[in-house]
C-alpha positions as CSV (number, residue, x, y, z in Angstrom):
1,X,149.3,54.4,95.1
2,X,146.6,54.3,97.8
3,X,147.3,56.9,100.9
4,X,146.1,55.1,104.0
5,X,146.9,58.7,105.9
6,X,144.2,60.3,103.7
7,X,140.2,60.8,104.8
8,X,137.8,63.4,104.6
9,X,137.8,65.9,106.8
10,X,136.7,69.4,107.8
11,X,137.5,72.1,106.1
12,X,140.6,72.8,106.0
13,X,141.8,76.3,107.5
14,X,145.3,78.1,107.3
15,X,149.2,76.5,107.3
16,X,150.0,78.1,104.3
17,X,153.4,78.9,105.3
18,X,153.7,75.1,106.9
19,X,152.4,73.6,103.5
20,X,154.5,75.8,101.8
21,X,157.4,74.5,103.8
22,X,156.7,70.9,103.5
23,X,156.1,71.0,100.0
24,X,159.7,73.0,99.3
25,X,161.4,69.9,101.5
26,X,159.5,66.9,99.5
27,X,160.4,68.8,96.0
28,X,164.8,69.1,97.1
29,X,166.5,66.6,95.8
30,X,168.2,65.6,98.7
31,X,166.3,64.0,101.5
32,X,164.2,65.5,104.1
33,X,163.6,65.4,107.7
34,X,161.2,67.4,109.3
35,X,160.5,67.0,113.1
36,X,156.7,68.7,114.2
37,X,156.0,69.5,117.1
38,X,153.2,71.4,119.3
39,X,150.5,70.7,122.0
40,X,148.2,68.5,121.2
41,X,144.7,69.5,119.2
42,X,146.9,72.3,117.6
43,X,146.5,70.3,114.2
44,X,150.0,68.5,113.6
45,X,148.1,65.5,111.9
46,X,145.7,67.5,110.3
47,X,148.4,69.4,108.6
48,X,150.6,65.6,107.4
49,X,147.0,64.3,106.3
50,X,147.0,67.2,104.1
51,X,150.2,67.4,103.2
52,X,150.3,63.3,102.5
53,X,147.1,63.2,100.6
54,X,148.5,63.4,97.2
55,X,152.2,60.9,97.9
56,X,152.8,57.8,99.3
57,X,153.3,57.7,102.6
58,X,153.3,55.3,105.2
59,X,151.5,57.2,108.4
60,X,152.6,55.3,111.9
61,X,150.5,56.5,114.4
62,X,152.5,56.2,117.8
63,X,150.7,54.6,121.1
64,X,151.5,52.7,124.2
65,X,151.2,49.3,123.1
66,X,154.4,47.1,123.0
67,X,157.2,47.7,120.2
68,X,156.6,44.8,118.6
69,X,153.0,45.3,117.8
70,X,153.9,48.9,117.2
71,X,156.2,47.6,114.8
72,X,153.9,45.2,113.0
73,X,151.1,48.3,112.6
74,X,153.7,50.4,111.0
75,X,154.6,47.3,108.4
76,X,151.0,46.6,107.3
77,X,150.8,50.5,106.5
78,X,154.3,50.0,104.9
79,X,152.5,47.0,103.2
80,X,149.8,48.5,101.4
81,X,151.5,51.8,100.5
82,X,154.1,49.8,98.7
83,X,151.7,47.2,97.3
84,X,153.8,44.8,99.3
85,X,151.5,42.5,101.0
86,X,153.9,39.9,102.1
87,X,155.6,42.7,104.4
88,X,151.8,43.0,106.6
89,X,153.0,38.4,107.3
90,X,156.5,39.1,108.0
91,X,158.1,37.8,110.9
92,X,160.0,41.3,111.3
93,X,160.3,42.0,115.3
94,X,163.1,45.0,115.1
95,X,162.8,48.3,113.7
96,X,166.4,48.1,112.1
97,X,164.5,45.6,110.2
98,X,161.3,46.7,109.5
99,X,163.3,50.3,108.3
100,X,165.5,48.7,106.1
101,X,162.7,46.5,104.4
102,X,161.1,49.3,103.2
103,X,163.6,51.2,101.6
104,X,164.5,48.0,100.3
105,X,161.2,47.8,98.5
106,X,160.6,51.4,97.6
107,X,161.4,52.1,93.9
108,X,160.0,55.3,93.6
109,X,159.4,58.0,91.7
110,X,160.2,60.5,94.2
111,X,160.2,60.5,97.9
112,X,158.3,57.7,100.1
113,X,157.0,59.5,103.0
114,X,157.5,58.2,106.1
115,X,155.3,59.5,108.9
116,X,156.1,58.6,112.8
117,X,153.4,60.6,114.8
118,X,153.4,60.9,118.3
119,X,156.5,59.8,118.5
120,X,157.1,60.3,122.3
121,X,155.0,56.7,122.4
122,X,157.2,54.8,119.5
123,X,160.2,56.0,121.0
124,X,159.7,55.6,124.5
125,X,158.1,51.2,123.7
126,X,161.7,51.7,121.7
127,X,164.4,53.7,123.2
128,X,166.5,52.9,120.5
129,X,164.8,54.2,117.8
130,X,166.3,57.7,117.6
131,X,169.5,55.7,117.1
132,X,168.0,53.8,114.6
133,X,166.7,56.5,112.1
134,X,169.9,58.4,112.5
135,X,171.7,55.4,111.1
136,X,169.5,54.6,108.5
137,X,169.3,58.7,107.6
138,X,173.2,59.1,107.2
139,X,173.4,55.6,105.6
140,X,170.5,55.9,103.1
141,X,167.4,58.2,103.0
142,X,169.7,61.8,103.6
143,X,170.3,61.1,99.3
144,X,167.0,61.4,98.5
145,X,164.9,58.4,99.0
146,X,162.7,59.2,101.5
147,X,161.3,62.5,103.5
148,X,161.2,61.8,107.1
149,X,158.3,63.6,109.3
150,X,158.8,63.0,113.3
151,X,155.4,64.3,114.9
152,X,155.2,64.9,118.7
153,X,152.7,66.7,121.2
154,X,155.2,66.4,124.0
155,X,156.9,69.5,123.4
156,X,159.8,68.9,125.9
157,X,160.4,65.5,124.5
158,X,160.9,66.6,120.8
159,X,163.1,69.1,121.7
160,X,165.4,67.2,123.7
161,X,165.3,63.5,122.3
162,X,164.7,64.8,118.4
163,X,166.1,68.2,118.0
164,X,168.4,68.4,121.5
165,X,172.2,68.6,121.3
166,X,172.5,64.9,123.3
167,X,170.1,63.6,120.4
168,X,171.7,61.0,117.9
169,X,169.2,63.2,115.3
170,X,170.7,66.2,116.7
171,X,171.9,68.3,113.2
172,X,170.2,66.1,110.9
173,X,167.0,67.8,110.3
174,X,166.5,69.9,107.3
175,X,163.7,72.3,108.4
176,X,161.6,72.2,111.4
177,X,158.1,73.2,112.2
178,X,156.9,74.3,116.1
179,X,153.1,74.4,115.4
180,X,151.4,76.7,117.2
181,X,148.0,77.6,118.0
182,X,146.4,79.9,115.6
183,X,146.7,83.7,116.2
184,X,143.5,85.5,116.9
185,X,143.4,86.6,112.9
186,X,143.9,83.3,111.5
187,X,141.2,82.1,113.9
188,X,138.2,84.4,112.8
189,X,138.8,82.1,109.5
190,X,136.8,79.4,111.4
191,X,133.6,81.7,111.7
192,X,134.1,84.0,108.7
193,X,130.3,85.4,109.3
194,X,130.3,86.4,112.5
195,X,131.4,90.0,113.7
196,X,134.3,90.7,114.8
197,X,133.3,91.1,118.6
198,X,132.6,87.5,118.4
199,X,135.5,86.3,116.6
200,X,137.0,87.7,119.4
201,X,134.9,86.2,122.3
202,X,135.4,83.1,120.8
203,X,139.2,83.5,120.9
204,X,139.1,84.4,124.2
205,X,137.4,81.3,125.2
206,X,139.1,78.5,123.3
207,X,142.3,80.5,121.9
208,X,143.5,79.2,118.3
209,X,143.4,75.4,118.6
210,X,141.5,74.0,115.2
211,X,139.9,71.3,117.2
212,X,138.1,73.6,120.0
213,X,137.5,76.3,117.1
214,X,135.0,73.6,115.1
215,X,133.1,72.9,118.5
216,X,131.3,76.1,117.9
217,X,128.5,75.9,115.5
218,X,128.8,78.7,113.3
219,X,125.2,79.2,112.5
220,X,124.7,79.4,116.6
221,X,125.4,82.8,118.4
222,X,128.9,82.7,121.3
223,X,126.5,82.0,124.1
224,X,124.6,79.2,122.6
225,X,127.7,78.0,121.4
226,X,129.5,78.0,124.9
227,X,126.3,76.0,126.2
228,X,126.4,73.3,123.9
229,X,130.2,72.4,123.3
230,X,131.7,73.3,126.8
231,X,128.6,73.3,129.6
232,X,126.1,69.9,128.1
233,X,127.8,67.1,130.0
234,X,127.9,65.3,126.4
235,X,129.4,68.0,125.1
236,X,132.6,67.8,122.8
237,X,134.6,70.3,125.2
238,X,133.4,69.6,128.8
239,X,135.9,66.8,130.0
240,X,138.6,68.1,127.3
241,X,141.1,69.4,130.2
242,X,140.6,66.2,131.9
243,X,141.2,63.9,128.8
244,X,144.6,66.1,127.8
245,X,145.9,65.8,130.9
246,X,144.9,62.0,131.4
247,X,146.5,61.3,128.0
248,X,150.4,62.8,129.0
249,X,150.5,62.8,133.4
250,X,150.0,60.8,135.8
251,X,148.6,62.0,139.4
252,X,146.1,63.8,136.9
253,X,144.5,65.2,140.3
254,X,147.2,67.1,141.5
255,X,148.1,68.8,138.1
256,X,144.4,69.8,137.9
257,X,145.0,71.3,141.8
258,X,147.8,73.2,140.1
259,X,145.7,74.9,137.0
260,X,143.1,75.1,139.6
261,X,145.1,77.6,141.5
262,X,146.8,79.4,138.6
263,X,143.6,79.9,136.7
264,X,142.3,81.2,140.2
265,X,145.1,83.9,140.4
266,X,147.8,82.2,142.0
267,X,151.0,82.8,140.6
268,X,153.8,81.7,142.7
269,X,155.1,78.4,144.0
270,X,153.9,79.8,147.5
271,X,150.8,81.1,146.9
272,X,150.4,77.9,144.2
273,X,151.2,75.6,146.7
274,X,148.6,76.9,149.4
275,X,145.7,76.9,147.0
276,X,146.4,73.6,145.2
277,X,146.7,72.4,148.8
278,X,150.3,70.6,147.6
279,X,154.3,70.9,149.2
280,X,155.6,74.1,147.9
281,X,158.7,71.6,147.7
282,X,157.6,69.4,144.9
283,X,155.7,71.8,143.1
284,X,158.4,72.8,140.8
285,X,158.2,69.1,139.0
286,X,154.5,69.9,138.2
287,X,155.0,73.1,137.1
288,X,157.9,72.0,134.7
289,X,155.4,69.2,133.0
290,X,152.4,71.6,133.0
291,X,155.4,74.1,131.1
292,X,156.7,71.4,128.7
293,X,153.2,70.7,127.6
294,X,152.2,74.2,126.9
295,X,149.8,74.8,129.4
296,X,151.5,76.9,131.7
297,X,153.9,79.8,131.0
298,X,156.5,82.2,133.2
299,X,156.1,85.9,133.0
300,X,158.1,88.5,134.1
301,X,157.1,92.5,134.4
302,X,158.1,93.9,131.3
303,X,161.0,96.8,131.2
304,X,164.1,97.3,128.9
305,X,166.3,95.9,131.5
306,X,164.4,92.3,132.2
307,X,164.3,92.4,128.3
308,X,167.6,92.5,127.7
309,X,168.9,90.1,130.9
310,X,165.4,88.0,132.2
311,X,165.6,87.8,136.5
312,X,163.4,86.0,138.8
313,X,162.3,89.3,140.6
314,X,158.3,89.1,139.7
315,X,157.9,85.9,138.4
316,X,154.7,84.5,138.4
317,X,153.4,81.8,136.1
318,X,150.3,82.0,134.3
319,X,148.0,79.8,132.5
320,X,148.8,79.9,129.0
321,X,145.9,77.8,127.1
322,X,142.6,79.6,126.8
323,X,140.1,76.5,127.1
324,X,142.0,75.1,130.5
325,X,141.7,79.3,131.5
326,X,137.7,79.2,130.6
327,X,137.4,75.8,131.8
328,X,138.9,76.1,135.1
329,X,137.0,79.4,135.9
330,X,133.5,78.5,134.8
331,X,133.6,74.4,134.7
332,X,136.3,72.7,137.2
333,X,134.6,73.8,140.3
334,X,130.8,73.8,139.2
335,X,131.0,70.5,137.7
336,X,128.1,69.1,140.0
337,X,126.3,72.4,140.0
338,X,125.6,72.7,135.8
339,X,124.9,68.9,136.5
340,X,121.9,69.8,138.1
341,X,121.0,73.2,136.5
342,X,121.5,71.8,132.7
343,X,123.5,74.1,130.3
344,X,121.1,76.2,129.5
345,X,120.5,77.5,133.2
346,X,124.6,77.4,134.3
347,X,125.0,79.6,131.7
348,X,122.5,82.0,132.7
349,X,123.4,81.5,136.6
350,X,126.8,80.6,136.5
351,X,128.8,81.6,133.5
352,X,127.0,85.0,131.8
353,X,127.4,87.3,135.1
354,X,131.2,87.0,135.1
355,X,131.7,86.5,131.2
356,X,132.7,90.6,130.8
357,X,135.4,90.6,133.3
358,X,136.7,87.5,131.6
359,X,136.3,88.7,128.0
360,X,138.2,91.9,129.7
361,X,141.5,89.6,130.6
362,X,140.9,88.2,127.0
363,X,140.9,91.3,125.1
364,X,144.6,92.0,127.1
365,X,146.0,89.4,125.7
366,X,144.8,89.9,122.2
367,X,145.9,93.4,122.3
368,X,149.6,92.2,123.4
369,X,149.7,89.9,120.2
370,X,148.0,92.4,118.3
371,X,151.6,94.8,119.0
372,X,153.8,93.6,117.0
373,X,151.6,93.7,114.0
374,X,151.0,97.3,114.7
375,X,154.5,98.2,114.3
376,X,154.9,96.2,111.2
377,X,151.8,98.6,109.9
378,X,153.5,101.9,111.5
379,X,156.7,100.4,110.0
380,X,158.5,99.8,113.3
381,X,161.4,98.0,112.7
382,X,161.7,95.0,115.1
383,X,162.8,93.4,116.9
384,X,161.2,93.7,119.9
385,X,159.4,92.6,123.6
386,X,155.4,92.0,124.1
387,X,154.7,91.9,127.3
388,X,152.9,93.4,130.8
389,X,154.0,95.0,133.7
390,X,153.0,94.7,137.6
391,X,154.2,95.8,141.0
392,X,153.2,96.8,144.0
393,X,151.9,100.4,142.9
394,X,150.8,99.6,139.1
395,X,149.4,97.1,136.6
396,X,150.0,97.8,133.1
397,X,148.4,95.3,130.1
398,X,150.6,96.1,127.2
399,X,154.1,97.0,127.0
400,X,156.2,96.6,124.1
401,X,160.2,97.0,124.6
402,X,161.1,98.1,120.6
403,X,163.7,97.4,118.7
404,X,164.4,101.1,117.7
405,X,164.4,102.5,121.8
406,X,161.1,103.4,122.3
407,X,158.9,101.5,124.8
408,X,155.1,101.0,123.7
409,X,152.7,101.4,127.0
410,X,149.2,100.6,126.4
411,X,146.0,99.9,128.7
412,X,143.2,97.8,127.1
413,X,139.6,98.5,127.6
414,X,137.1,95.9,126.8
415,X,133.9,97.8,128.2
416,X,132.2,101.0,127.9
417,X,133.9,104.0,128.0
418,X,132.6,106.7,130.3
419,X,135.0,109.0,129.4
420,X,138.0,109.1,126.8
421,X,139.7,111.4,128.4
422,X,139.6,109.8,132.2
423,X,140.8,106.7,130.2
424,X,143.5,108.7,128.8
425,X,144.2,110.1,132.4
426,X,144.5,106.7,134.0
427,X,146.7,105.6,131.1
428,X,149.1,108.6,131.9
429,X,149.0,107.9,135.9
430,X,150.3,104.1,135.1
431,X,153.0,105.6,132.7
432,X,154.4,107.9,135.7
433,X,154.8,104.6,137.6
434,X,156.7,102.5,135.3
435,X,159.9,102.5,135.7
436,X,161.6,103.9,132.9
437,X,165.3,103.7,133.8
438,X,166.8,104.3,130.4
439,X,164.7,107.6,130.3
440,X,163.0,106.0,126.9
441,X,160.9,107.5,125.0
442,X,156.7,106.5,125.8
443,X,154.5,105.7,123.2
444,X,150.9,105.5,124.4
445,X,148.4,103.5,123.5
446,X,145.2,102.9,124.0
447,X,142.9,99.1,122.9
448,X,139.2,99.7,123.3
449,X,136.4,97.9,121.4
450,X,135.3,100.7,119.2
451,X,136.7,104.1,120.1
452,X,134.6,106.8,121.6
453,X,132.8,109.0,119.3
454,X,134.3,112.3,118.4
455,X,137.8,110.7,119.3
456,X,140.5,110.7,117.1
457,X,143.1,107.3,116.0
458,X,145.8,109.9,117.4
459,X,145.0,112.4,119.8
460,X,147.2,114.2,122.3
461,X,150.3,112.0,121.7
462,X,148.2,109.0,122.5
463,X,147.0,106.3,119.6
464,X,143.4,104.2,119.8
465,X,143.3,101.0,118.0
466,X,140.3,99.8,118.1
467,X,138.9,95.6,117.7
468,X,138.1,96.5,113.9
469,X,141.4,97.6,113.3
470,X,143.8,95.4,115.5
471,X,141.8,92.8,113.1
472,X,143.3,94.7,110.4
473,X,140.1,96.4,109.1
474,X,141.0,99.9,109.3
């Protein structure tokens, strides 16, 4: 049978596991239903177009048209997949209907596939739907008809109106996938010839989303890339932000105020408020939507107290999507400015003077994902808490509350090193500020691009991981 879901495409990079999952669901012989879910350009329909290219599966895109056409594009995918061209003329207006008519028709082998991506939109042209496939799941496909795949970018949505308690799906599914961006490993996959400082810089500047990774030629070096896909007014990236957030909110000028101010340093509703030039009042709705969607996070300072019992002393939210951070901090602002300077020239003027300190903040947060896979090297059993800590008196980049009592405090350095042992110095003077109530024992660590010559991986009760190796080269 034809796949109308299938078409050429990019290489295709990573999801083992995910594959791996789907494929164990479509080969049981009972049915399957498998809610995705993640922010969008993270690859959901990437990852069903590959999984779908070899079965027959009817692939529903979701929008915001009206159910019934919605409904009638869902029946002349059903149509073709099942060589059933009368149901593309039918006079079908309900989804009870249309559902039923095409398990009516399927007669295998196997499982029919049916695909509902961005489901948010179907569902919310058809409140009732949920209600719908639950019936039709307990009545029918849950024996082994059909395997179900509800796809949604709304990540608030899916988990309360698919996978929530007050859901009429809610116990139904049999495996679940939260796609997430790809980790700063899986990523380098995208540009397999560069070195691993660029890898890096890369990640830094559009994190692990597929979509934002393939904007960067890789035969062009980061800086040339940077020019052509984020700064070139027709480039693929340079109205991005503005195109996501057009897509999910409304009053897209006073969300972009919001990641305005976070991106600029802001990090609570007060000092949020001020900068985004919005009621401190009202703000907590935006901050909720911009959370739900992925694009902004809470963070707490790190000890083995807030990671056993969380508390609102501290908070600060943060933004947690690495293009909004770059494009906020060189783009947003200096819209009209690159206008007039070209790409070419903003990145000389504009962008390349502050690129180090922003690579710095970058190489942070690699280093606080990188943790955990350090302790699965050092055999550290888990589990345990990445994190950071601040107060009034210190900042610290990495800490990492373990699972067997120790407590992992780190300081990252991106630049040169004048001195390994100043570095080591200033690493100690943070460590005699944290607040280590449980009298735990410190494990120091220190993240530097390459390590200073001379120095050793452990020396003086302190360990060096360097890029190379937090890529897993050494």
């Amino acid at each position: 049978m034809s796949n109308p879901a299938s078409s050429p495409t990019a290489r295709f990079v990573g999801r083992a596991r995910e594959l791996a999952a789907l494929e164990a669901a479509w080969r049981a012989r009972a049915g399957a239903f498998v809610p995705i879910y993640g922010r969008r350009r993270v690859g959901k329909s990437e990852l069903i177009r590959r999984f779908v290219a070899d079965k027959p599966a009817i692939y529903h895109v979701g929008n915001q048209a009206p159910a019934g056409l919605q409904i009638q594009e869902f029946l002349t995918q059903a149509a073709r997949v099942l060589a059933e061209p009368l149901l593309a003329q039918s006079t079908i207006t309900d989804w009870r209907q249309a559902l039923e008519a095409v398990d009516d028709r399927w007669k295998g082998p196997g499982k029919l596939v049916v695909v509902l991506d961005e489901f948010q939109w179907t569902a919310g042209a058809s409140p009732e739907l949920p209600s719908l496939l639950q019936e039709i799941w307990d009545r029918r496909w849950q024996h082994g008809r059909v395997m179900l795949i509800l796809c949604g970018s709304f990540v608030g949505f899916m988990e309360r109106e698919v996978l929530g308690a007050r859901s009429p799906l809610f116990g139904r599914r049999t495996a679940q996938i939260h796609l997430a961006p790809f980790g700063f490993r899986e990523a380098a996959a995208f540009h397999p010839r560069w070195s691993r400082v660029d890898q890096a810089r890369l990640w830094f500047l559009v994190g692990g989303v597929p979509a934002y990774l393939r904007a960067f030629d890789p035969d062009a070096s980061i800086e040339q890339g940077l020019a052509a896909a984020l700064l070139s007014e027709m480039a693929p990236l340079h109205r991005e932000p503005e195109f996501l957030l057009r897509e999910e909110l409304r009053d897209v000028a006073g969300y972009q105020a919001v990641l305005y101010a976070v991106a600029a340093g802001a990090g609570t509703p007060r000092e949020i408020a001020v900068v985004a030039g919005l009621p401190e009042r009202g703000l907590h709705y935006h901050l909720d939507q911009l959370i739900q969607l992925g694009y902004i996070a809470r963070r707490r300072p790190l000890t083995a107290a807030t990671a056993r019992r969380p508390t609102r002393a501290g908070l600060r939210f943060v933004l947690d999507d690495a293009l909004l951070r770059t494009w906020f901090r060189f783009v947003y602002h200096q819209r009209s400015e690159i206008a007039r300077l070209g790409p070419t020239a903003a990145l000389a003027q504009l962008v390349r003077p502050h690129l180090d300190s922003f690579y710095g903040a970058g190489f942070e947060r690699l280093a606080r994902e990188a943790l955990p896979l350090l302790w699965d090297a050092e055999g550290i059993a888990g589990p345990g808490h990445v994190g950071e800590y601040w107060s009034k008196h210190v900042q610290i980049d990495v800490v990492g509350v373990r699972g067997d009592g120790w407590i992992d405090l780190g300081e990252c350095k991106w630049g040169a090193i004048g001195s390994s042992a100043g570095l080591t110095a200033e690493l100690d003077g943070k460590i005699a500020r944290y607040p280590n109530a449980g009298n735990a024992t410190i494990e120091r660590r220190l993240f530097v691009r390459t390590r200073p010559r001379g120095t050793q991986p452990r020396a003086g009760g302190t360990r060096w991981h360097t890029l190379d190796e937090l890529y897993g080269d050494g």
